[in-house]
N, C-alpha and C positions, 0 to 999 in steps of 0.2 A: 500688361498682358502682352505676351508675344504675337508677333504677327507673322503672318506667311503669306509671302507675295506668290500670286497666278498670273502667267501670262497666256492667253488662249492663243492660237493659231486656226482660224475658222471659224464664221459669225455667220452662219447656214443657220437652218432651224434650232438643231443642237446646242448649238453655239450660244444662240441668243438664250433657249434656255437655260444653259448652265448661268450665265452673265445676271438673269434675271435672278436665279435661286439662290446665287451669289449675294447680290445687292439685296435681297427682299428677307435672307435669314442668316445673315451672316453673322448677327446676334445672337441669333438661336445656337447658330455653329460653334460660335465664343465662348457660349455658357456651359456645353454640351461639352466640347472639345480641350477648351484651355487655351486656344490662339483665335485669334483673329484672321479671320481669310480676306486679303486684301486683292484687287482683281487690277492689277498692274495695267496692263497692255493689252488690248487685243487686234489682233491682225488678220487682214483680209483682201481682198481682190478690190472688193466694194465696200465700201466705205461708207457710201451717200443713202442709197435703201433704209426706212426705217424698219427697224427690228420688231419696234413695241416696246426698248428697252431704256431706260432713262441711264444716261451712261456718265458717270466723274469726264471734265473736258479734258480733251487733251490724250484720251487716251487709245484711240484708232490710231492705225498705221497700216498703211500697205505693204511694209515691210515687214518680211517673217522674223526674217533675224534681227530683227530690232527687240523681237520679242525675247528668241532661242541664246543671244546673243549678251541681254540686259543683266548685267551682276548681280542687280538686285531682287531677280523672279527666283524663286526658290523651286516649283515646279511650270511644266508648259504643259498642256493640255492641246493634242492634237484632233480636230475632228473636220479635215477637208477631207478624206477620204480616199482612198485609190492605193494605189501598190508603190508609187512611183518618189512623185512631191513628197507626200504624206511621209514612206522609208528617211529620204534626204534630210526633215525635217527633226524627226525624232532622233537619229544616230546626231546629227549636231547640238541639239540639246544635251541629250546622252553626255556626249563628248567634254561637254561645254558644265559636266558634272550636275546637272539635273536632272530631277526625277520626273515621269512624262506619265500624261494620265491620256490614253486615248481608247473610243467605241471602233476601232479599226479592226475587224473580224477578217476582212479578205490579207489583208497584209500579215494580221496572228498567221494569221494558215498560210502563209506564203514565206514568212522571212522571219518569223517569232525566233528560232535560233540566236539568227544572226545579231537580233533585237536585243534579245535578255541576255545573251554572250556579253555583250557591249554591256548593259545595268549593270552586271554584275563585275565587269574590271575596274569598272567606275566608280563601284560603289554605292549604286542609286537604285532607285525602284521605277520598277511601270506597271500601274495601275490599269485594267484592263476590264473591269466589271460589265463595265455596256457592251462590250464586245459580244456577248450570247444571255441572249432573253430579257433585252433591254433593263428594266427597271427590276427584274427578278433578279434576287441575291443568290444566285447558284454557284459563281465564281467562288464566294466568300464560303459559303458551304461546303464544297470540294476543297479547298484549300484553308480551312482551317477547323470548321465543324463539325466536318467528317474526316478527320486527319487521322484517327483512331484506327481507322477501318481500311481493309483491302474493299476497295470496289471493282463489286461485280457485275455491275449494267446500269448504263443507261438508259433511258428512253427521252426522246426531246420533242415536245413540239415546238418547234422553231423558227416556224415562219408565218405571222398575221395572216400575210396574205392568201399565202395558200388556204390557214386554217379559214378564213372569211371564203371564201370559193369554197371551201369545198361543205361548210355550213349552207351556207344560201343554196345550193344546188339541191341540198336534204332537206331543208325546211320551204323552198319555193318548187323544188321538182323540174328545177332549170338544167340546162344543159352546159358544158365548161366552157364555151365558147361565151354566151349570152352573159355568165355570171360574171366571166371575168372583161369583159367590155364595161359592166357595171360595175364593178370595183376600180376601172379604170377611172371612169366619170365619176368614180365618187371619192378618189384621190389615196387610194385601198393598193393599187397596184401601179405601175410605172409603164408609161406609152412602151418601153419593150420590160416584157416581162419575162424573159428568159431566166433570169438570177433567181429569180423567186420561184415560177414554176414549176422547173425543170433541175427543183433540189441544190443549186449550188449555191445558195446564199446559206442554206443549212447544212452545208458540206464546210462551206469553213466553220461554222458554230460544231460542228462536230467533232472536226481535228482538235480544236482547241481544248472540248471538254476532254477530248481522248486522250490527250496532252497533261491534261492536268491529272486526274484520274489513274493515269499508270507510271506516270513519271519518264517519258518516252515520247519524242517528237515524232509530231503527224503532221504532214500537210494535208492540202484538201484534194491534193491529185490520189494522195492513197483510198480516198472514201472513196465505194460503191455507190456511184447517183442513179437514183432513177426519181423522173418529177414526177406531178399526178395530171399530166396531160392524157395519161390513156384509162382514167377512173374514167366512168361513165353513171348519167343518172339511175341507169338500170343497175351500175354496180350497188350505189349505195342502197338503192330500194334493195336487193338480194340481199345485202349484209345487214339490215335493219331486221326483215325479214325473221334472219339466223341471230338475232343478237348483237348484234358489231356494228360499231362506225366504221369509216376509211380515214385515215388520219396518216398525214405525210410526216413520219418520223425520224428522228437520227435514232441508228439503232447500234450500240455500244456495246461490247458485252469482252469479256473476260474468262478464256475457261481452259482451264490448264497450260498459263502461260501465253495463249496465243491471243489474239485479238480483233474481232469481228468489228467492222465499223462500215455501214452504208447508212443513207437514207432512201427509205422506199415508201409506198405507201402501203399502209398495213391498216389491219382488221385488228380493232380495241374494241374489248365489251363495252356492250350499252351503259353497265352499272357502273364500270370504272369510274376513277378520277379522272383519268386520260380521256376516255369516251364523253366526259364533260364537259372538256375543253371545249369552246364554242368561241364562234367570230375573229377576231384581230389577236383572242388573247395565245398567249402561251404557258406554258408547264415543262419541267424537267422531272422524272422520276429516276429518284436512284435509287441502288440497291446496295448497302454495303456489309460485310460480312459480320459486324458488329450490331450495326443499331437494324438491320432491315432494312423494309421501304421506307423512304420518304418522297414527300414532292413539292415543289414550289413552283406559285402559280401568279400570275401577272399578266400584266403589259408588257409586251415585249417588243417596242416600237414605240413612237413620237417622241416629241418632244419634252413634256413633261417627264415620261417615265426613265426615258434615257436621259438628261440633266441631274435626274436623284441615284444615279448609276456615278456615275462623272462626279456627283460633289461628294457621295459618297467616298472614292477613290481619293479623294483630295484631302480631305477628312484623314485617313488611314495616314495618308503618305506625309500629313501635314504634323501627325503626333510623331511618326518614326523620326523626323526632324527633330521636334523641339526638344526631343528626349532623346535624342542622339543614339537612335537605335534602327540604321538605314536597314532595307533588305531582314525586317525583323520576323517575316515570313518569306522564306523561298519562294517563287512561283514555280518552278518548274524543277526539282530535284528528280534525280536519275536515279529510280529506286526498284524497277521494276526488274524481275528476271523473264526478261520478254525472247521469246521462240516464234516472231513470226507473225504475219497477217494469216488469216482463216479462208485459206477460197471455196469455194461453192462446193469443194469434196467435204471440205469438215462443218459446213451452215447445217442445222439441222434445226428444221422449223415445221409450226403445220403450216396448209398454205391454201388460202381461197384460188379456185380455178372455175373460169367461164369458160362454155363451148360453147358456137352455135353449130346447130348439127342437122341433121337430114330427121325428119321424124318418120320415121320408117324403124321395125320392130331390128334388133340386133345389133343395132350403131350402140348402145351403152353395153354391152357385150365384149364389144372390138377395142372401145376405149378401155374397159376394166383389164383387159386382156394385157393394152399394151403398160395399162401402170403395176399391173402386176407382176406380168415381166423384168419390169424397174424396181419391183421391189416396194413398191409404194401401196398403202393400204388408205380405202375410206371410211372414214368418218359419217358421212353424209354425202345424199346425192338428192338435188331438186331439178324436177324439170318440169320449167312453167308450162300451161298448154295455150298456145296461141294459133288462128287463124290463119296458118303462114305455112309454107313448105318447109322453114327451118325455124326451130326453137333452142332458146338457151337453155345449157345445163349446167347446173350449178354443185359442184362439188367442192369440199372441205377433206384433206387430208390430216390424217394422223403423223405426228412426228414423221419428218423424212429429209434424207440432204438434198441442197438444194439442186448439185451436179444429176442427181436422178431424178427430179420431178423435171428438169432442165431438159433431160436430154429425152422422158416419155413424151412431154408434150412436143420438141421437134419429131419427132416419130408418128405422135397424134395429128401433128398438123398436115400430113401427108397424106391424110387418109380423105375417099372420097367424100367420106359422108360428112366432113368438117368444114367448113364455109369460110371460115376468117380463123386468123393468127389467136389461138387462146391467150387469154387473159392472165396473169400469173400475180395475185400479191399475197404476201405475208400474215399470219395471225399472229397476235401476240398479246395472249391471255393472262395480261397483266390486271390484279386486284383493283 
């Protein structure tokens, strides 16, 4: 039986589980596949730490290039992570006429171009599955199972962490601060959690799928971020309320050539798939103009789920070898007839809006006034009655762009009878 050598570069949690899934089913892989996955070399900073992984001797090294370098590794597998090391490493691989299997989402959305340019003069492939929704096969989906199909949207949930904060906040009545202190201590979120909260860890997972999906390079600076630092407990009680979760999604879409791509957080019905979503896990919802919706649903995070991502990749790129059929799917083919990013004149959504306002008779008067002016109609208007000089109102509009509901509420927020900066997220009355 044919064999195919791995050389890993990164023996972090990741690391050691691909190494582990390696050594523990590489039988299974053999039987499965037709080659043998042999795990060459692995290289790292530290060496001495044990992993938990029972390792062939001989085969650490502190050096990369011993790995990227080694005639006899047929792919490398990058997972130190960062934009920098990580780039330097894969283009010499590359170079070096190997196929590179890496979970590097910041880097996809930063230099992926520059990346699959180089695979492809070379000849080689990069395996990129754990890069968005860990252990969920949505790469593979988008790029080969729905290859049939123009797609028309996405929706992502993308980020564990968020989706765990903003779960316990619903089911404990906790506030974002207290929840995500607790997901700190409980190894859920990272001592600074900006990446996660504040959308940008979901912003590269967004370029990438938009990237795949339209045949049309994204970075993650062209995504719309917004995190869910400004949901509140009261939000999600009000959206429960009305039907809806909050749920911080990448929101993709497709509509006459142009192409909408932010993440925000947005209002999903209760009944949904999406609305189901709960805890660490994740889901992708596509829409394609063939088969409809679909969605896949998972782990999208640790280690275990991300290794079966990674050997997966290895898997693929180890048959395109032994059968001598490199690059046997494109990843990124230039196919789309694209017109353009969509700004807030052409987003056209409905949209949950919070006031707090003066409870005094003709203040919801003054507000209808000024969204009517904008051209904006509602749906629904709630206003709790509480023991207080100022109460929340709670409206739901009907279709409207987002540049008008945008520019009513800087006009609302002017007004005396309004107390704080209104609240502004998304619906998206997804099945």
């Amino acid at each position: 039986m044919k064999t195919v050598n791995i050389g890993l570069v990164g023996f972090g949690t990741v690391g050691a589980g691909v190494a582990e899934t390696i050594l523990k089913n590489g039988n299974l892989i053999a039987k499965r596949a037709g080659f043998t996955p042999v795990l060459k070399k692995i290289a790292d900073l530290d060496i001495t730490t044990d992993r938990g992984v029972e390792l062939p001797a001989g085969i650490l090294t502190t050096d990369a290039t011993a790995v990227t370098d080694d005639p006899s590794i047929h792919i490398v597998v990058e997972l130190v992570g960062g934009t920098t090391f990580a780039k330097d490493i894969i283009l010499r691989a590359l170079r070096k006429g190997k196929s590179v299997v890496t979970a590097n989402k910041a880097l996809l959305a930063t230099a992926g171009e520059e990346l699959f340019a180089c695979a492809a003069a070379q000849g080689v492939d990069i395996g990129f599955e754990a890069s968005v929704g860990g252990g969920i096969p949505c790469i593979k989906a988008l790029r080969e199972g729905l290859a049939a199909n123009h797609i028309k949207g996405i929706l992502g949930i993308l980020n564990g962490t968020c989706n765990y904060i903003l779960t316990r906040m619903e089911t404990e009545r906790a506030n974002f601060d207290d929840v995500l202190a607790a997901a700190q201590a409980a190894g859920y979120a990272e001592a600074n959690p900006a990446l996660d909260v504040d959308g940008h860890d979901t912003a590269h997972k967004a370029a990438i799928l938009a990237s795949l999906a339209f045949g049309k390079w994204f970075t993650a600076e062209e995504v719309c971020v917004q995190g869910i630092r400004s949901v509140t407990i009261n939000d999600i009680e009000h959206a429960a309320r009305l039907g809806y979760r909050i749920k911080l999604l990448a929101i993709i879409k497709e509509i006459n050539g142009r192409i909408q791509l932010g993440v925000h957080p947005a209002l999903v019905p209760v009944r949904s798939l999406l609305g189901n979503v709960n805890g660490v896990f994740n889901a992708v919802w596509i829409n394609g103009d063939v088969v409809g919706n679909t969605m896949y649903y998972g782990r999208g995070a640790g280690r275990a789920a991300t290794s079966s991502a990674v050997v997966a990749d290895l898997i693929d790129i180890g048959l395109n070898l032994i059968n001598d059929c490199p690059r046997r799917v494109p990843a990124f083919p230039v196919f789309t007839s694209y017109h353009g990013m969509m700004g807030s004149e052409d987003i056209v959504s409905r949209f949950y809006v919070r006031l707090q306002i003066a409870d005094r008779p003709g203040v919801l008067a003054k507000v209808s006034g000024v969204l009517g002016k904008h051209g904006i109609s509602l749906a629904s208007v709630t206003q709790k009655e509480v023991d207080q000089p100022s109460v929340p109102m709670i409206m739901l509009t009907h279709q409207a762009h987002e540049s008008d509901i945008q520019a009513a509420l800087a006009e609302i927020n002017l007004l005396d009878d309004v107390f704080e900066k209104p609240v502004l997220f998304r619906i998206e009355d997804v099945q």
